[in-house]
TORPA-4810 file (N, C-alpha, C, O; in nm, 3 decimals):
<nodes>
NODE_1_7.189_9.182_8.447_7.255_9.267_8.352_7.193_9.253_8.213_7.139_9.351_8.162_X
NODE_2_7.197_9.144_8.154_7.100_9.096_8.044_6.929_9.188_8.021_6.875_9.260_7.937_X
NODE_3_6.908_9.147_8.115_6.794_9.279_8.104_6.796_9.392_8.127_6.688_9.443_8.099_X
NODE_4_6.884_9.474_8.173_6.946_9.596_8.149_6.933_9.666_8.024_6.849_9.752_7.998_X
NODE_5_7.058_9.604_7.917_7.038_9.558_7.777_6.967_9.569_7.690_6.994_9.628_7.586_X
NODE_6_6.804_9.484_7.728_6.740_9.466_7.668_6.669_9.596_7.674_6.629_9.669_7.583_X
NODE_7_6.664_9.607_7.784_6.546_9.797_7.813_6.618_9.906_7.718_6.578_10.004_7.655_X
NODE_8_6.739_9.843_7.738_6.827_9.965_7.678_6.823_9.954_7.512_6.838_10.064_7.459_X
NODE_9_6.813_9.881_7.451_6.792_9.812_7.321_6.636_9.850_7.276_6.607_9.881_7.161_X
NODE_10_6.567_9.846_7.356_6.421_9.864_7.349_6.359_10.026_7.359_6.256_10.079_7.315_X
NODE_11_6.453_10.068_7.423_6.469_10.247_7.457_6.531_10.290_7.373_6.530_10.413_7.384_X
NODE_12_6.605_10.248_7.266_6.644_10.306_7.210_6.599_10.309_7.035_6.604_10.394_6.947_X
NODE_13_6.563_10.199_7.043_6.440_10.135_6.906_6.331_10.234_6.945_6.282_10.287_6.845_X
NODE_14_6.272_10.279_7.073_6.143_10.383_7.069_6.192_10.518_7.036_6.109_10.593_6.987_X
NODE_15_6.321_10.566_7.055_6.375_10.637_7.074_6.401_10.719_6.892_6.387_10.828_6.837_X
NODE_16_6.446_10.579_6.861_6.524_10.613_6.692_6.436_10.539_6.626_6.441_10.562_6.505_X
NODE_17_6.366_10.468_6.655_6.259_10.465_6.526_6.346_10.299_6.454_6.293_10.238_6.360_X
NODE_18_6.462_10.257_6.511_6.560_10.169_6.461_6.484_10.031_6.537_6.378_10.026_6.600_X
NODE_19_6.587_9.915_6.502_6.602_9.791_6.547_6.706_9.713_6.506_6.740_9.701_6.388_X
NODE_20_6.780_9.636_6.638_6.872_9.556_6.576_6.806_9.423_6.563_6.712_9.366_6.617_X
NODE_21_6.892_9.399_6.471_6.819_9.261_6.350_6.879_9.119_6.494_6.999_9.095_6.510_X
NODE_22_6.830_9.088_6.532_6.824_8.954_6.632_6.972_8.821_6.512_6.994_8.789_6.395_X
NODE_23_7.028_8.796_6.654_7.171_8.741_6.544_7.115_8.585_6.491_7.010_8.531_6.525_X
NODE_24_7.186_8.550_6.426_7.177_8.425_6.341_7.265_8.302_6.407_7.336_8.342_6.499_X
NODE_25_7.273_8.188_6.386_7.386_8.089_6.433_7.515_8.121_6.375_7.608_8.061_6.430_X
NODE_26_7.550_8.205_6.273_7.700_8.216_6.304_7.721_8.388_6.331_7.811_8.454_6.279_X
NODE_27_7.619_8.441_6.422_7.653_8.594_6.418_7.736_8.578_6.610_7.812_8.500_6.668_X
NODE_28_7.679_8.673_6.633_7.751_8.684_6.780_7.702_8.858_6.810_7.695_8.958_6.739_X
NODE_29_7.672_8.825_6.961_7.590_8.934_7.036_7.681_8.979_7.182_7.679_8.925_7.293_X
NODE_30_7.741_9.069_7.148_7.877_9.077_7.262_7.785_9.199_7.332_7.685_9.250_7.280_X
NODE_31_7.853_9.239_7.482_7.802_9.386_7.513_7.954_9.379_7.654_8.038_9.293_7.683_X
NODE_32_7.919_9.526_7.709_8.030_9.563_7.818_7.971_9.660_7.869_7.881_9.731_7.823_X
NODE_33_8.026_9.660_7.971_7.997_9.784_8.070_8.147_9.895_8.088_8.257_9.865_8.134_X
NODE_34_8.120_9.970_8.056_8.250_10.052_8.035_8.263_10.198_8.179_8.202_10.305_8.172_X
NODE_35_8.339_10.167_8.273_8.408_10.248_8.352_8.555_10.350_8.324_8.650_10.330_8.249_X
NODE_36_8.535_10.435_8.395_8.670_10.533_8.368_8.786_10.436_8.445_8.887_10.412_8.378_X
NODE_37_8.778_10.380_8.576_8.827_10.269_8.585_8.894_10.175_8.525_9.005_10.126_8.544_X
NODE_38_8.826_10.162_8.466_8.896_10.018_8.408_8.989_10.072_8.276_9.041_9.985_8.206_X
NODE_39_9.009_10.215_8.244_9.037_10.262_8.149_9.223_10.229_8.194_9.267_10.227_8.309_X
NODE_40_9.311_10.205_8.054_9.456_10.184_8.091_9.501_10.247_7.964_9.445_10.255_7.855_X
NODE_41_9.657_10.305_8.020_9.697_10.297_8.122_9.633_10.400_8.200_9.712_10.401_8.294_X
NODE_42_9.540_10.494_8.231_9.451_10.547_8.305_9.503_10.713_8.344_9.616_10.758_8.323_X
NODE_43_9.420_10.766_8.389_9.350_10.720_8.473_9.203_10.758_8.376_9.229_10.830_8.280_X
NODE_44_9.065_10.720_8.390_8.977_10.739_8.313_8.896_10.871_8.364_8.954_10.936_8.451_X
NODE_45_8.780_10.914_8.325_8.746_10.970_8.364_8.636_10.924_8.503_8.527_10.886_8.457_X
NODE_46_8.641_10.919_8.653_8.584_10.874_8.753_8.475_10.824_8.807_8.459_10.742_8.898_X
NODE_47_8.381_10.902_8.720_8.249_10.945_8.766_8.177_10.876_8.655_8.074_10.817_8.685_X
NODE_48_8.223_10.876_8.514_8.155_10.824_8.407_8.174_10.679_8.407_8.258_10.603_8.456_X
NODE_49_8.027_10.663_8.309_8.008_10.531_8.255_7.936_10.488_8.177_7.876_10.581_8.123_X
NODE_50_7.900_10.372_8.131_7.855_10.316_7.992_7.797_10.185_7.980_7.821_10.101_8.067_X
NODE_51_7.744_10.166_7.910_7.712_10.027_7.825_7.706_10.022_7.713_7.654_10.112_7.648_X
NODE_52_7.772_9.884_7.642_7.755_9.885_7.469_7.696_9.743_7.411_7.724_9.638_7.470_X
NODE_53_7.628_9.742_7.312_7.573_9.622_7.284_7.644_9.660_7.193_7.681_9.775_7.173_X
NODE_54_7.676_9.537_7.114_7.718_9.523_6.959_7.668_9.325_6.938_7.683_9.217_6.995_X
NODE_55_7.573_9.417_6.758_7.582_9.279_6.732_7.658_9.270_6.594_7.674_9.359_6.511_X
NODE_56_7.705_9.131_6.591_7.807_9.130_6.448_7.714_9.004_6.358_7.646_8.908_6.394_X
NODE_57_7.749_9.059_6.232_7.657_8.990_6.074_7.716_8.938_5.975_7.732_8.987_5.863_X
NODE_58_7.760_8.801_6.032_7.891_8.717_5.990_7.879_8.780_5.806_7.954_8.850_5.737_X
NODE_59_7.737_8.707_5.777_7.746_8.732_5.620_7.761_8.880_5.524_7.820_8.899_5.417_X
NODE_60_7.689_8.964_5.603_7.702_9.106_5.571_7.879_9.137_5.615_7.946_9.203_5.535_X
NODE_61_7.926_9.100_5.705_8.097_9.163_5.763_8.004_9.270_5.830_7.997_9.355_5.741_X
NODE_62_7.928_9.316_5.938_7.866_9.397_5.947_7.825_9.390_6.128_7.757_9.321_6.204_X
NODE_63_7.922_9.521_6.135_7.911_9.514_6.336_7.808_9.626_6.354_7.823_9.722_6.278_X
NODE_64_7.707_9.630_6.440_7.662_9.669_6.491_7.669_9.741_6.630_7.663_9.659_6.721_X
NODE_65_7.683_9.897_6.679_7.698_9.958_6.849_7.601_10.053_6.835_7.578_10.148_6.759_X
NODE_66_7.532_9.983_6.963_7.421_10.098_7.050_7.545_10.118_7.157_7.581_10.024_7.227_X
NODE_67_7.598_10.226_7.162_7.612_10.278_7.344_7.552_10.395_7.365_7.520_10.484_7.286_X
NODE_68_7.536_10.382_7.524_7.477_10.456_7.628_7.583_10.508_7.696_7.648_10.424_7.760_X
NODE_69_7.629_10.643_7.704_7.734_10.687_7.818_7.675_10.771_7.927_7.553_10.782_7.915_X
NODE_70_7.714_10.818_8.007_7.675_10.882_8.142_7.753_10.975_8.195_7.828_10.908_8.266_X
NODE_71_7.802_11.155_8.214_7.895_11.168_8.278_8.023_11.183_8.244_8.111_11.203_8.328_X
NODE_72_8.047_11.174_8.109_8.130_11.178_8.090_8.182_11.329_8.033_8.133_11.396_7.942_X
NODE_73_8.318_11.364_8.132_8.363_11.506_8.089_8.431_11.552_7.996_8.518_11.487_7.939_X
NODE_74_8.402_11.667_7.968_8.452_11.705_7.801_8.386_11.691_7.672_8.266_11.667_7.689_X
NODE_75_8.420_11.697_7.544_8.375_11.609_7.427_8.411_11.499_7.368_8.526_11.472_7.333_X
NODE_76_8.325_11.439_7.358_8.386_11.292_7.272_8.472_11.323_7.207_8.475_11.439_7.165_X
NODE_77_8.564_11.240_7.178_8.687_11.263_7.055_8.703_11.147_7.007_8.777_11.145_6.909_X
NODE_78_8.666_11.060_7.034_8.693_10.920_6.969_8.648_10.794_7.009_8.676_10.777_7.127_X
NODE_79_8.590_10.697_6.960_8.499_10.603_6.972_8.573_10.463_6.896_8.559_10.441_6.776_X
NODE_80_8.651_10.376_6.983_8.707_10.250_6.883_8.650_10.133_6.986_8.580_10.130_7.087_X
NODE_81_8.744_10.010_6.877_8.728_9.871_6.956_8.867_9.883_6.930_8.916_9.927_6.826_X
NODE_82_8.941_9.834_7.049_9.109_9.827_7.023_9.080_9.663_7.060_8.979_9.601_7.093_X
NODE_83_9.218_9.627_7.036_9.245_9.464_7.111_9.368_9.490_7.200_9.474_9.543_7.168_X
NODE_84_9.325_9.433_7.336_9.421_9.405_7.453_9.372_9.396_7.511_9.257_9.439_7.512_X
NODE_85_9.441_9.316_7.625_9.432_9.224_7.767_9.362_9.360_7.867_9.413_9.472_7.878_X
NODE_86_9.245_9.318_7.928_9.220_9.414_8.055_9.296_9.519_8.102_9.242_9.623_8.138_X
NODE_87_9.437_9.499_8.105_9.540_9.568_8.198_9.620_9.654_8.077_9.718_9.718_8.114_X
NODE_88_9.590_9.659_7.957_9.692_9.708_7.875_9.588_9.798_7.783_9.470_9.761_7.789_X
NODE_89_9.620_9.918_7.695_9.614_9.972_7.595_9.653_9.884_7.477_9.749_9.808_7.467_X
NODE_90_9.556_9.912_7.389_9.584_9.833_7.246_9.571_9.959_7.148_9.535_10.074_7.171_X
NODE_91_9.632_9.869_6.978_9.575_9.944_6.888_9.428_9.926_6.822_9.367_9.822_6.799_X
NODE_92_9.394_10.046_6.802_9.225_10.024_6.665_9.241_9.928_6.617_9.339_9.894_6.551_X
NODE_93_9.127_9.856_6.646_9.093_9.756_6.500_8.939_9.782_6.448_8.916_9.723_6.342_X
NODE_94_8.826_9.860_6.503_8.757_9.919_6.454_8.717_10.068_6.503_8.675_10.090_6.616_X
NODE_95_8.734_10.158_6.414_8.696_10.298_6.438_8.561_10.320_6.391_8.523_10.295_6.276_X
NODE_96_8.475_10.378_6.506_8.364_10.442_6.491_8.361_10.567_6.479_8.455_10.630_6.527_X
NODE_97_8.212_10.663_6.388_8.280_10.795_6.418_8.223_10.866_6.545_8.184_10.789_6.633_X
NODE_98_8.213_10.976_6.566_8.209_11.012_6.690_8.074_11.036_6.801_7.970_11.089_6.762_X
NODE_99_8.085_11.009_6.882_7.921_11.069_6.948_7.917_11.222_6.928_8.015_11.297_6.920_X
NODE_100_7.825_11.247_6.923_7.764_11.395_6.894_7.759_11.475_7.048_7.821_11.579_7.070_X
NODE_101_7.665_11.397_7.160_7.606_11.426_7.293_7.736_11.421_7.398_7.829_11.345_7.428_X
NODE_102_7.693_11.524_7.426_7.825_11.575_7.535_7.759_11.544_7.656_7.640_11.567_7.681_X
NODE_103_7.865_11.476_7.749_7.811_11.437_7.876_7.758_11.322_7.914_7.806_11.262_8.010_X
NODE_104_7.639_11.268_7.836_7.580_11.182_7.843_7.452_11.169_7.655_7.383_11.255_7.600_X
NODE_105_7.471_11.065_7.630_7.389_11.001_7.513_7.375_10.888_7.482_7.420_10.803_7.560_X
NODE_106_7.315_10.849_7.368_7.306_10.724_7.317_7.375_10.772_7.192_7.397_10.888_7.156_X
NODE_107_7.405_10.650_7.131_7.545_10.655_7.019_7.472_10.506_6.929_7.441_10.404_6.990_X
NODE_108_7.458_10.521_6.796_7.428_10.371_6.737_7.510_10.370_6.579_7.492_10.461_6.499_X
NODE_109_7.568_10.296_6.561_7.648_10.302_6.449_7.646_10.166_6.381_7.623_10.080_6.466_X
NODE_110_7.661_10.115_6.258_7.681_10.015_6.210_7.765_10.017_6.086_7.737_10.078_5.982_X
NODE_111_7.868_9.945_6.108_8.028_9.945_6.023_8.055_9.808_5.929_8.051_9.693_5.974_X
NODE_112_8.080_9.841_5.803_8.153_9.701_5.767_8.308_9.702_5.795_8.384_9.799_5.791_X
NODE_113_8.335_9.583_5.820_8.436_9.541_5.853_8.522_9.471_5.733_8.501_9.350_5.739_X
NODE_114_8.588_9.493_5.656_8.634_9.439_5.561_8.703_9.314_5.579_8.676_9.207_5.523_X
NODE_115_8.830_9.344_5.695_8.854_9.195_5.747_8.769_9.125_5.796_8.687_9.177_5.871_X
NODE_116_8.763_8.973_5.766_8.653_8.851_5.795_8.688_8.841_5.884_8.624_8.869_5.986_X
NODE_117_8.859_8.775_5.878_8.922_8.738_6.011_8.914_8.790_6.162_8.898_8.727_6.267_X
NODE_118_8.929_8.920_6.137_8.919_9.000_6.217_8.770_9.033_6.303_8.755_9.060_6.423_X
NODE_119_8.670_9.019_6.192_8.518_9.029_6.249_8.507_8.911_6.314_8.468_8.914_6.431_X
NODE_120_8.541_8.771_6.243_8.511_8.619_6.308_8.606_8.593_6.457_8.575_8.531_6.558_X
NODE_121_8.731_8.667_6.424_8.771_8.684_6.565_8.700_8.795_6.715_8.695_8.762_6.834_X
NODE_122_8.662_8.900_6.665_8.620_8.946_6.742_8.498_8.868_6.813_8.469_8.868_6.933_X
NODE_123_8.423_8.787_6.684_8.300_8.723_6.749_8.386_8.615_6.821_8.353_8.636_6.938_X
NODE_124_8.454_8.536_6.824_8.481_8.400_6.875_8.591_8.435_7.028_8.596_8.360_7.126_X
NODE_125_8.647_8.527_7.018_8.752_8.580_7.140_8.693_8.732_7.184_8.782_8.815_7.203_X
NODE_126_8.553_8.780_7.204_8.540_8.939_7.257_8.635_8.946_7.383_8.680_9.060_7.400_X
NODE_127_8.672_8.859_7.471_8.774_8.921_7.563_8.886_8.942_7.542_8.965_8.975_7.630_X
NODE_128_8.923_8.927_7.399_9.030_8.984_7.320_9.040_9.119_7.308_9.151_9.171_7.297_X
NODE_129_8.913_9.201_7.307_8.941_9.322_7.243_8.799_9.421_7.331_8.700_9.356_7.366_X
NODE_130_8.803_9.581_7.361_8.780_9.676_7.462_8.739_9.752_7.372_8.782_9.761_7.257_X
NODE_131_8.641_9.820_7.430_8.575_9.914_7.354_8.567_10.038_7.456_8.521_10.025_7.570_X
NODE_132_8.627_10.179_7.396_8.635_10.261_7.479_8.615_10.404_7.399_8.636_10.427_7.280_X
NODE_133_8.571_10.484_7.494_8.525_10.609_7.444_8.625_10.716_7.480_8.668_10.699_7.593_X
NODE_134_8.679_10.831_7.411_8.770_10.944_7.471_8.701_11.066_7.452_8.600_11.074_7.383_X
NODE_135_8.748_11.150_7.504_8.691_11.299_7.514_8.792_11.401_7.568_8.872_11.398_7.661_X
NODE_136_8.761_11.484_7.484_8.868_11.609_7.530_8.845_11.751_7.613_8.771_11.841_7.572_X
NODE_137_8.898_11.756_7.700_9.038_11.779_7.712_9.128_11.693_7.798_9.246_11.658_7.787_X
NODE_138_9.059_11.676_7.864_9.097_11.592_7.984_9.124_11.416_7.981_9.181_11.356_8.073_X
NODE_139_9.075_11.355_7.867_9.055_11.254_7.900_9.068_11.162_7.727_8.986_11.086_7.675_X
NODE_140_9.231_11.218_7.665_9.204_11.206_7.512_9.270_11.067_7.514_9.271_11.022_7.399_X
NODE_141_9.329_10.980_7.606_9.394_10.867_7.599_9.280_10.746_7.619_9.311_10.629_7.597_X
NODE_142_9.158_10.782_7.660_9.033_10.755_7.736_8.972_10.752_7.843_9.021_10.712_7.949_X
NODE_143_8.821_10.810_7.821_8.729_10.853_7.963_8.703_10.700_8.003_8.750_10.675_8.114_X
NODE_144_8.626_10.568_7.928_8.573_10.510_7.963_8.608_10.387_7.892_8.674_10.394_7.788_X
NODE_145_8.559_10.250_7.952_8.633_10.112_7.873_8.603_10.034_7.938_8.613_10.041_8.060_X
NODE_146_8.549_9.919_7.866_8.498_9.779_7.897_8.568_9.713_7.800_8.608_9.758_7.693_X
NODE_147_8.579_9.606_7.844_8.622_9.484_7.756_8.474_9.396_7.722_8.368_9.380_7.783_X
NODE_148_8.519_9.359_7.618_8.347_9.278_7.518_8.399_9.164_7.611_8.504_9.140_7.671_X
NODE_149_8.253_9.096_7.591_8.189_8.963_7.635_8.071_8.916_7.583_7.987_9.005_7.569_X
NODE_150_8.023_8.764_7.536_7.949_8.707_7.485_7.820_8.767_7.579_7.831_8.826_7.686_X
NODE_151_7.676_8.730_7.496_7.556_8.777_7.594_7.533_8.636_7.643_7.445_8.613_7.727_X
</nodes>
């Protein structure tokens, strides 16, 4: 999976002309794989899916998302990190703005985070908190969703 990632990180630096800055000892390098599945309370959209790297920049407050979606029906409508348990819906704690590419794209955004707490938590607990994509019409509660995890 790790090298997945990396192609995908590397495809997308050829792609955009970008690069993410490689993390530091107090940054943190989370990613997920996001299914309509795993989307709650559900149902997601079936067929779609995803991956997201994010890296976070303790000193900047500064998160970093490449995602990749696949399949997914409708238009994007909304792009967050909520916090909750696998099995539950949470509220925003970071809003991204929206993907542009209908269906399938790459998405790269980089946000400050004003809360510390909140950034230093996300780095120290990512299975705290899900990152999920919605799209409308069909699918405005969310198409797709992974929960973060350390790399």
């Amino acid at each position: 999976m790790k090298r997945a990632f990396g192609v995908l990180i590397a495809a997308v630096s050829v792609i955009t002309g970008t690069t993410v800055a490689p993390a530091g000892a107090a940054d943190a390098r989370l990613y997920t794989v996001l299914t309509g599945a795993a989307e709650r309370p559900g149902p997601g959209d079936p067929d779609a899916y995803g991956q997201a790297y994010i890296t976070i920049n303790d000193a900047a407050n500064q998160l970093c998302l490449t995602l990749q979606y696949a399949n997914v029906d409708g238009t994007p409508s909304g792009l967050h990190i909520h916090i909750a348990p696998p099995t539950s819906p949470g509220p925003i704690v970071v809003p991204f703005s929206t993907p542009q590419a209908v269906g399938s794209g790459v998405f790269q955004e980089c946000v400050i985070v004003e809360n510390e707490a909140l950034l230093d938590n996300i780095a120290a607990n990512p299975h705290q908190y899900y990152i999920n994509l919605h799209s409308q019409p069909n699918f405005g509660p969310g198409a797709i969703r992974g929960q973060l995890r350390a790399v």
